[in-house]
N, CA, C and O of each residue as an XYZ file, in Angstrom:
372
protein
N      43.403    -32.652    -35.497
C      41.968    -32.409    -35.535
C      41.297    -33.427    -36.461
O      41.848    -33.866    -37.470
N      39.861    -33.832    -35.982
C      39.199    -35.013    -37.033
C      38.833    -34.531    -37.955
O      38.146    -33.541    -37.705
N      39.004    -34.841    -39.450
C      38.480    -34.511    -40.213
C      37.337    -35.235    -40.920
O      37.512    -36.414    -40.615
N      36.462    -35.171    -41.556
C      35.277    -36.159    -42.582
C      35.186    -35.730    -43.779
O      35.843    -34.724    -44.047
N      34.371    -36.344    -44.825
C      34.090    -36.331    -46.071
C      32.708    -36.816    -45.775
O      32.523    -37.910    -45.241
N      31.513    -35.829    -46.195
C      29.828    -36.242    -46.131
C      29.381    -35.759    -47.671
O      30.169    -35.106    -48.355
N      28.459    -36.018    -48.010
C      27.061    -35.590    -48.836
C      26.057    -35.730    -47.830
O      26.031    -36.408    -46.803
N      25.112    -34.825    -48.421
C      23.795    -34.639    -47.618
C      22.532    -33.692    -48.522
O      22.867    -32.848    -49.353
N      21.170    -33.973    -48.222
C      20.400    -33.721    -48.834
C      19.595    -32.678    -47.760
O      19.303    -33.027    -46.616
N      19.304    -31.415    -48.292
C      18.632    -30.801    -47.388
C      16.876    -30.569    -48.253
O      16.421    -30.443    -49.390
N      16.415    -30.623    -46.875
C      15.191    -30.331    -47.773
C      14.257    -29.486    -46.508
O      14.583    -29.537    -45.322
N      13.023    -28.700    -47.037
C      12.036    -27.972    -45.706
C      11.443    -28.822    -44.649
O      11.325    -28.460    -43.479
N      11.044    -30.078    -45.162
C      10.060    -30.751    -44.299
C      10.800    -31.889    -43.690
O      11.836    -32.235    -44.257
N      10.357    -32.633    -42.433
C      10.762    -33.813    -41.911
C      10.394    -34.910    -42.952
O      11.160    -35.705    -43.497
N       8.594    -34.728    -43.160
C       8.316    -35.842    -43.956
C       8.848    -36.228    -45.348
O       9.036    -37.400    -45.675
N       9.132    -34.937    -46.323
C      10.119    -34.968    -47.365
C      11.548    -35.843    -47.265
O      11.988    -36.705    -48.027
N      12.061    -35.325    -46.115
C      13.362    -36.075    -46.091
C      13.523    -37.925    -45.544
O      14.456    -38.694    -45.775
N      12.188    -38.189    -44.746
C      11.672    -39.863    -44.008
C      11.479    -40.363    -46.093
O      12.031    -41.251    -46.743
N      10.691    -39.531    -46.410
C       9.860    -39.833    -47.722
C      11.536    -40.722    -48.691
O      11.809    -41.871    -49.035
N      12.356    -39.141    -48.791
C      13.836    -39.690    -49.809
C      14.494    -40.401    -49.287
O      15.189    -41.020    -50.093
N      14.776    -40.851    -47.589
C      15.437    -41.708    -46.884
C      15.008    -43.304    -47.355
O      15.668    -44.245    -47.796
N      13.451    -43.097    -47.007
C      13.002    -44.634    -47.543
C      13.303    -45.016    -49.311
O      13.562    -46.152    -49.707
N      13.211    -43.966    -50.079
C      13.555    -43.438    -51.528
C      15.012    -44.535    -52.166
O      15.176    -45.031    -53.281
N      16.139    -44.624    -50.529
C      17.531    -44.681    -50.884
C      17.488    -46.092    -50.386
O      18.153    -46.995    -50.893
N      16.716    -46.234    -49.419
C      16.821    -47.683    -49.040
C      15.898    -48.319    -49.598
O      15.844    -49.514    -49.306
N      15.294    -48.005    -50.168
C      14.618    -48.787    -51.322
C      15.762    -48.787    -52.743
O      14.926    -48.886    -53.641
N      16.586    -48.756    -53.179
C      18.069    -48.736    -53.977
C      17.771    -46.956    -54.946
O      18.206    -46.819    -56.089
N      17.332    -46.301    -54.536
C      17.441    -44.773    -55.435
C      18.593    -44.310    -54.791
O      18.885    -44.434    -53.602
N      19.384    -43.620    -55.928
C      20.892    -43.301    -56.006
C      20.810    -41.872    -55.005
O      19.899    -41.062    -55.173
N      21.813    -41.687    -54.013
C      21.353    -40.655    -53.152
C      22.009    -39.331    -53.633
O      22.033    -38.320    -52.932
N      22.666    -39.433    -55.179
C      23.138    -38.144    -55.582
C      22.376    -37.675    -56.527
O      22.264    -36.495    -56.858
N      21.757    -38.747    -57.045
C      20.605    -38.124    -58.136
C      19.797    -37.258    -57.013
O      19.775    -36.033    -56.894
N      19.063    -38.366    -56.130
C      17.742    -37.449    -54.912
C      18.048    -35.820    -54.733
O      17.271    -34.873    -54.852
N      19.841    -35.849    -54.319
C      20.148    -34.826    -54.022
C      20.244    -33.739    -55.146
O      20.224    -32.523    -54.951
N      20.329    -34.249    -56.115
C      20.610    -33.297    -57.561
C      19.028    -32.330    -57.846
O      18.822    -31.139    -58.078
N      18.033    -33.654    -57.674
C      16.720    -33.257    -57.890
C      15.816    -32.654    -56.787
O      14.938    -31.859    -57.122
N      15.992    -33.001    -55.452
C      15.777    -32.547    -54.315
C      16.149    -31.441    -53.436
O      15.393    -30.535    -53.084
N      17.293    -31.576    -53.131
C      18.217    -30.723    -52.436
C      18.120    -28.836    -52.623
O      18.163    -28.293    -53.727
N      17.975    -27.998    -51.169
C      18.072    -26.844    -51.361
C      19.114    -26.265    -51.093
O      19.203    -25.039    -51.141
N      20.127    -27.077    -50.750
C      21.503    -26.508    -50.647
C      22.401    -26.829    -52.163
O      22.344    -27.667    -53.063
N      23.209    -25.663    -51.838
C      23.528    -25.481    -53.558
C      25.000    -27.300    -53.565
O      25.874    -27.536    -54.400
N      24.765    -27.811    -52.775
C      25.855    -28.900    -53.003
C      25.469    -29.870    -53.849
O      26.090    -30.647    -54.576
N      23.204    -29.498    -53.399
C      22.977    -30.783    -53.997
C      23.550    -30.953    -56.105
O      23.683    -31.871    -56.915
N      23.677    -29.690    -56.097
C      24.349    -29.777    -57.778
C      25.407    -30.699    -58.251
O      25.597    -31.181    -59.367
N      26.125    -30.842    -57.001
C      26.946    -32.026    -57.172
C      26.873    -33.149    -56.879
O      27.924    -33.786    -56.804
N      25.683    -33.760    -56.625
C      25.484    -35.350    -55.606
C      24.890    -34.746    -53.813
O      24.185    -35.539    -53.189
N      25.212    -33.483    -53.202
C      25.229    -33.246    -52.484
C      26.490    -33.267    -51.202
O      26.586    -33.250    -49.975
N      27.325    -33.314    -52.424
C      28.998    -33.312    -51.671
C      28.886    -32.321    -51.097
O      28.237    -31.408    -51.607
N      29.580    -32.156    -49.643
C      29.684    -31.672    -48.813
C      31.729    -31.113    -49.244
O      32.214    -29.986    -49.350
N      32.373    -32.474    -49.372
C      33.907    -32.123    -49.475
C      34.432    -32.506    -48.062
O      33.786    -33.072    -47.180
N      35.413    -32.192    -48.025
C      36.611    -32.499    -46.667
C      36.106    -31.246    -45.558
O      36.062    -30.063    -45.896
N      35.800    -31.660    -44.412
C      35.806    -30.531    -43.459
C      36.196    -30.952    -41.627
O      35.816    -31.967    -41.044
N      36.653    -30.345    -41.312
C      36.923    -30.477    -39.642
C      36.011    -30.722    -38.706
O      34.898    -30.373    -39.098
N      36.009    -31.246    -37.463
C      35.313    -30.774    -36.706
C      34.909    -29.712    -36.231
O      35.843    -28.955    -35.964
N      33.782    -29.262    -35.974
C      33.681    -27.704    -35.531
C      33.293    -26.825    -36.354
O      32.880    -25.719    -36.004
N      33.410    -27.349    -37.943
C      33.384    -26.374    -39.361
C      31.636    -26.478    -39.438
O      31.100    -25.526    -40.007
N      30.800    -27.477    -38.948
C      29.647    -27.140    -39.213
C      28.791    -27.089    -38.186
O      29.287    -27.169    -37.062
N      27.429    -26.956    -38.304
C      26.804    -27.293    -37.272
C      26.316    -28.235    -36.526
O      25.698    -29.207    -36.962
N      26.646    -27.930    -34.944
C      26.635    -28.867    -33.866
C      25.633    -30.085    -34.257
O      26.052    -31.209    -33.978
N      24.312    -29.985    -34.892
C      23.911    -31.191    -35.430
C      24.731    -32.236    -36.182
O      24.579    -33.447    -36.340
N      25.699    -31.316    -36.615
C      26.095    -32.212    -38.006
C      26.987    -32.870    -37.343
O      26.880    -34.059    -37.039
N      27.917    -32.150    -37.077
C      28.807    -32.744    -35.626
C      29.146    -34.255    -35.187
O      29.951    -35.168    -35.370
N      27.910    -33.872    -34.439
C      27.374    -35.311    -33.738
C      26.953    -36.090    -34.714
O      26.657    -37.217    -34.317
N      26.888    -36.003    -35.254
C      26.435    -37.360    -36.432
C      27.834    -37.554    -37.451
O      27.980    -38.688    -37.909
N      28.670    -36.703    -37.756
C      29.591    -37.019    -38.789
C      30.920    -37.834    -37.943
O      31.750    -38.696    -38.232
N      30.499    -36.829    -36.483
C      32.152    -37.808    -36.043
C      32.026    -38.286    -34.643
O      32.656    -38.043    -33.614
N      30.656    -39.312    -35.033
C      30.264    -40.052    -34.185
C      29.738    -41.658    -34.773
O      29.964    -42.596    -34.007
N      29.252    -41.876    -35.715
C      28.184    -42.391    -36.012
C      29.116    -43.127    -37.411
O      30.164    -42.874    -38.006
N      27.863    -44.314    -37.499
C      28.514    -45.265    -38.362
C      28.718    -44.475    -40.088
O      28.033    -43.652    -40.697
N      29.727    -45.057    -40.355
C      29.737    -44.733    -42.258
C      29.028    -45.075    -43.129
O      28.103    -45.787    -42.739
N      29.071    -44.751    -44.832
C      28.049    -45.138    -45.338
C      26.728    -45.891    -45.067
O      26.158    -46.845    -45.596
N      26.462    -45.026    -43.970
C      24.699    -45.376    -43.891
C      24.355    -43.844    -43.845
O      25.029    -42.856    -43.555
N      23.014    -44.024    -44.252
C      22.315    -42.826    -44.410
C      21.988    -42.430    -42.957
O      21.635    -43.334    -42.199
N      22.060    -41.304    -42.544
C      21.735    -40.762    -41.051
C      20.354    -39.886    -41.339
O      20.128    -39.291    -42.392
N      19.660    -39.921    -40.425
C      18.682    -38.498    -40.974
C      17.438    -39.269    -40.328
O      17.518    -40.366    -39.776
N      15.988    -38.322    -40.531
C      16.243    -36.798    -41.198
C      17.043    -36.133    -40.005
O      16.678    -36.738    -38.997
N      17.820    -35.320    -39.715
C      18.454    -34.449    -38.638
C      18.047    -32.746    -39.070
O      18.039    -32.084    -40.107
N      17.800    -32.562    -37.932
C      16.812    -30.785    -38.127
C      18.501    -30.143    -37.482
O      19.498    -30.438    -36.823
N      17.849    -29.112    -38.261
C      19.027    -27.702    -38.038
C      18.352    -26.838    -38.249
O      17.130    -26.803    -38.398
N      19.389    -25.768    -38.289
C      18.083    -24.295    -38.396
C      17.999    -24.124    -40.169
O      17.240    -23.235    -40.555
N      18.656    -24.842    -41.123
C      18.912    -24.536    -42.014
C      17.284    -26.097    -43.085
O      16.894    -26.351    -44.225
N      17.040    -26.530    -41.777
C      15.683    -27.671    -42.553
C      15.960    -29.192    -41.798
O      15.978    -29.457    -40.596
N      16.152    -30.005    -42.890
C      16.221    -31.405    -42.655
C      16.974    -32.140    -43.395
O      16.699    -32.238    -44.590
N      17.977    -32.749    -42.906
C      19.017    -33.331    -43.828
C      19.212    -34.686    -43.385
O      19.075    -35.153    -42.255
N      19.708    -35.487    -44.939
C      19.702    -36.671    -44.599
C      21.453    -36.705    -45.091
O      21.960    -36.318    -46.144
N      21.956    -37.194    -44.133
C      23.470    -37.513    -43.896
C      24.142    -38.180    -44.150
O      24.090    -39.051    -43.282
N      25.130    -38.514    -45.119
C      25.947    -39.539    -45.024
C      27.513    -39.719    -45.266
O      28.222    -39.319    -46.189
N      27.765    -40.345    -44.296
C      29.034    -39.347    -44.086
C      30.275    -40.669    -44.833
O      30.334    -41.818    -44.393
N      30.977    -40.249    -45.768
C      31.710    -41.446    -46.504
C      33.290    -41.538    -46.215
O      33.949    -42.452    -46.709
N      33.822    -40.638    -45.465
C      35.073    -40.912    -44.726
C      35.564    -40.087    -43.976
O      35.303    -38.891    -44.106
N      36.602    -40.674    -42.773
C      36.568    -40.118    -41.576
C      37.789    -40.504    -41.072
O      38.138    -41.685    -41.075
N      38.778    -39.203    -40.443
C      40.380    -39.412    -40.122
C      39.878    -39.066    -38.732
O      38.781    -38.625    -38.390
N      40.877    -39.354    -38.065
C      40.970    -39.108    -36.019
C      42.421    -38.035    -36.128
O      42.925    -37.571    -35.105
């Protein structure tokens, strides 16, 4: 089974999360954003997510973690849980 390693920043709004996306590519550190931003309790840590499988989250996330290029920021991506900006930092087959 594939496994990944992500952080991610959740936040309520689309424009909040376009707003911290441009934030990171402008050089702001995306674990601070997440420390200070973030409504998921990961962001306490950088917004580590940790090691997880396919299938372990939601189908949004999915498609973007074990599909899509590495260290780049993905986002904003809507779920039922807000708007998250993605980035997914390693990935087994």
């Amino acid at each position: 089974m594939p496994t990944a390693s992500a952080r991610h920043i959740l936040v309520p709004t689309e424009g909040q999360a376009a707003d911290l996306k441009q934030q990171i590519n402008d050089g702001a550190d995306f674990a601070e954003l997440a420390r200070q931003h973030s409504t998921c309790p990961s962001g306490q840590s950088g917004g580590d997510l940790g090691r997880f499988g396919q299938g372990m989250m939601v189908p949004e996330f999915d498609q973007v973690v074990f599909r899509d290029e590495l260290h780049t920021v993905h986002g904003p991506i809507k779920t039922q849980f807000g708007y998250h900006l993605l980035e997914i930092t390693e990935r087994s087959d």
